[in-house]
C-alpha positions as CSV (number, residue, x, y, z in Angstrom):
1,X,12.6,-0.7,13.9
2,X,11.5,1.7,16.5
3,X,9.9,0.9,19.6
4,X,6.9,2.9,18.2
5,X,6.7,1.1,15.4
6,X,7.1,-2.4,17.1
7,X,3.9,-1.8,19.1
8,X,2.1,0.1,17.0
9,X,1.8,-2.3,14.4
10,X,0.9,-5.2,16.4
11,X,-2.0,-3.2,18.4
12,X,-3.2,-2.2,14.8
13,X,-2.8,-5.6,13.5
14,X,-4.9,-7.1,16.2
15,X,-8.2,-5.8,15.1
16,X,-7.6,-7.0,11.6
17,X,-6.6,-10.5,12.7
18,X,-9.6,-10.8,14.5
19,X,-11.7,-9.9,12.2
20,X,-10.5,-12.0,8.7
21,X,-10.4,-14.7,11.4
22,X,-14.4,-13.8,12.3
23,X,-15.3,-14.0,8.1
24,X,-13.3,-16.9,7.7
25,X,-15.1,-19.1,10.8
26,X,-18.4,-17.4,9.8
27,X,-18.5,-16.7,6.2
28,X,-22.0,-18.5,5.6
29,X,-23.9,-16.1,7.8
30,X,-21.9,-12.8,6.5
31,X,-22.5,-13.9,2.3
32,X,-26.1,-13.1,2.0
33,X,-25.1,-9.2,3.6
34,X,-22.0,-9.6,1.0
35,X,-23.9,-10.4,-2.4
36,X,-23.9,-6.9,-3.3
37,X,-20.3,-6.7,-3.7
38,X,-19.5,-10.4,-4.0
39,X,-21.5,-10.0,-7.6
40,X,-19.3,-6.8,-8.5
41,X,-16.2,-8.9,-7.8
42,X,-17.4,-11.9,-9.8
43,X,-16.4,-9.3,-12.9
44,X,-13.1,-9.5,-12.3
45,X,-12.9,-13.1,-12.8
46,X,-13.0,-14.3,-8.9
47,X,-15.4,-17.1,-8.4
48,X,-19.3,-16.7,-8.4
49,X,-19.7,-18.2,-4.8
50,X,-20.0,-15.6,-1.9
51,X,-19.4,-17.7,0.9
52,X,-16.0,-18.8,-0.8
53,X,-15.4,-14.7,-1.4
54,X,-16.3,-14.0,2.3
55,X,-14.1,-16.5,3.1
56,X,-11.1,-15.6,1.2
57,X,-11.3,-11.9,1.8
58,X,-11.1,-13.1,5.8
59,X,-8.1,-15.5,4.8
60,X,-6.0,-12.3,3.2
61,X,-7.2,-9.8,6.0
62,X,-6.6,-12.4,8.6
63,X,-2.8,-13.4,6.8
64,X,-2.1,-9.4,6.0
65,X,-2.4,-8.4,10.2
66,X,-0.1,-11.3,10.9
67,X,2.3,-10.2,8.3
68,X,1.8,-6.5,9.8
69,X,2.1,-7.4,13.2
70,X,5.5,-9.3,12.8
71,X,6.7,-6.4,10.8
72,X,7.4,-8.6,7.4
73,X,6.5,-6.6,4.6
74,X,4.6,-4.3,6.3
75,X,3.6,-2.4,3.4
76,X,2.1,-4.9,1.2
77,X,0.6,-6.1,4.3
78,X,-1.0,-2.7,4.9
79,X,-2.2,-2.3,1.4
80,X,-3.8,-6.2,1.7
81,X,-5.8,-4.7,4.6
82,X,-7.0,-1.8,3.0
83,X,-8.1,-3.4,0.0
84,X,-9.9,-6.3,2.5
85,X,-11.3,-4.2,5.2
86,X,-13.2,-1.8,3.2
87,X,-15.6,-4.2,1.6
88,X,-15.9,-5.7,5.0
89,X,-16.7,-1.9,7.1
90,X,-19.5,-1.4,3.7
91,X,-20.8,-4.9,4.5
92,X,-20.8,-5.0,8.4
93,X,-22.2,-1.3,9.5
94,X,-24.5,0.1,6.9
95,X,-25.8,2.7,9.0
96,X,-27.7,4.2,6.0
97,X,-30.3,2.0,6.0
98,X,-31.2,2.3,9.6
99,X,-33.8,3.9,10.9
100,X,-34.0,3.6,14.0
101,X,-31.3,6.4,15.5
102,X,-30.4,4.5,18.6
103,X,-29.9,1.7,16.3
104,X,-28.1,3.6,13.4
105,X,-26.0,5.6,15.7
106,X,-24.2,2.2,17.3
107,X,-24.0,1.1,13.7
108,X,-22.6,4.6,12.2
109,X,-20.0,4.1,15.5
110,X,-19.2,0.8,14.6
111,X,-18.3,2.4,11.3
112,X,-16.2,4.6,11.9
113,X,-14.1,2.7,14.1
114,X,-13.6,0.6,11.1
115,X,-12.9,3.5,8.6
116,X,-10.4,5.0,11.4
117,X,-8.7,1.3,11.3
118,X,-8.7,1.8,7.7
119,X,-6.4,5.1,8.0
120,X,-4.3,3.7,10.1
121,X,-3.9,1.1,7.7
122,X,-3.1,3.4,5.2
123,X,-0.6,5.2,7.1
124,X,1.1,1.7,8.0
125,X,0.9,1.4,3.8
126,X,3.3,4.3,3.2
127,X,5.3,4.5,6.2
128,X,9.1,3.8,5.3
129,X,10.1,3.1,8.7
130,X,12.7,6.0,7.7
131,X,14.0,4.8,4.7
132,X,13.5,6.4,1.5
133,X,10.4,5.2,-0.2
134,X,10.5,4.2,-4.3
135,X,9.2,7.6,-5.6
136,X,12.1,9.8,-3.7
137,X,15.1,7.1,-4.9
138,X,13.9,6.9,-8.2
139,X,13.5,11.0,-8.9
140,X,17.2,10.5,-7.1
141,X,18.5,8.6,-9.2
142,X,17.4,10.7,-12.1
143,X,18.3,13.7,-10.7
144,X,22.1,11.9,-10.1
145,X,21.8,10.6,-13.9
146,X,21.3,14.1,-15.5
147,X,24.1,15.8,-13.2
148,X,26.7,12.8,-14.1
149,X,25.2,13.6,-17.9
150,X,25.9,17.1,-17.9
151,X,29.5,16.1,-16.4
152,X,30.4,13.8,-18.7
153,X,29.2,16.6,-22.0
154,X,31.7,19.1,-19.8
155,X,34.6,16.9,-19.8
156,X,34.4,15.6,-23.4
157,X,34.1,19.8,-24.5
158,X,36.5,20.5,-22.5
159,X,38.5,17.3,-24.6
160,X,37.7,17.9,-27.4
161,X,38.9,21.4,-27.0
162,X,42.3,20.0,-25.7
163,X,42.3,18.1,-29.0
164,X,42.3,20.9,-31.1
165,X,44.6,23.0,-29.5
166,X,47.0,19.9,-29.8
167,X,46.5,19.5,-33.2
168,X,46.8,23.0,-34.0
169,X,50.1,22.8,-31.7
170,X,51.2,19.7,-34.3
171,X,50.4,21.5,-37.1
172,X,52.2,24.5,-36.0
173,X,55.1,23.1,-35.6
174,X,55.4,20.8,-39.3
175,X,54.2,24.2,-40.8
């Protein structure tokens, strides 16, 4: 891992941490906000109670930036905070319904601090740390398949062809 990576991920992590850590401790006071999309996720057969949603999506955020910071499975890890911290960013700054501007700008500020967490997130998600990533070996490996294909038809014409003339030899010869 490089020395980039080794801090970035922890400093990235941190704010993450923090905050599943935050829904987690106060998931009572965040559910009313959450109902909205609490009741959307009751459709795909998670549990009806918000606070328990709240406190779950802080429990998966809060495990994901551990996993990230320590570098284990970094990707997964990444993808857990994406799918966590963008439900939480829609819940915590709605800066539409401010009117206020003092008041909406903090909040709209707020918001985009977490949307730019959430890109770095999803550059964490598809960062290979230099490796090849699953699309690249597995067009790779097809490409390799097809050339060893073609290869193998060559050799068994170019068989097949010494069989003939071998036979036609043999017959040559009785005849």
């Amino acid at each position: 891992m490089t020395l980039v990576r080794r801090l970035a991920r922890p400093m990235l992590a941190a704010a993450f941490v923090k905050t599943g850590i935050d829904q987690v401790r106060g998931a009572a006071d965040i559910a009313p906000a959450a109902e909205p999309i609490t009741d959307a996720a009751t459709g795909l057969g998670l549990p009806d109670d918000p606070v328990l949603l709240v406190r779950l999506n802080g429990a998966v955020m809060a495990g994901a930036g551990v996993l990230l910071a320590l570098g284990r499975a970094p990707r997964l890890a990444s993808i857990a905070l994406v799918v966590t911290a963008a439900p939480t960013a829609y819940v915590a700054h709605p800066f539409w319904t401010e009117k206020d501007k003092a008041v909406r700008a903090g909040v709209l500020e707020d918001f985009l601090k977490d949307v730019g967490l959430l890109g770095g997130a999803l550059l964490a998600a598809v960062d290979t740390a230099g490796k090849p990533g699953a699309l690249w070996r597995s067009q790779r490996a097809g490409r390799d398949a097809k050339r060893a294909a073609k290869l193998a038809a060559r050799e068994a014409g170019r068989a097949a062809h010494a069989g003939r003339r071998e036979l036609q030899l043999a017959a040559a010869k009785v005849a």
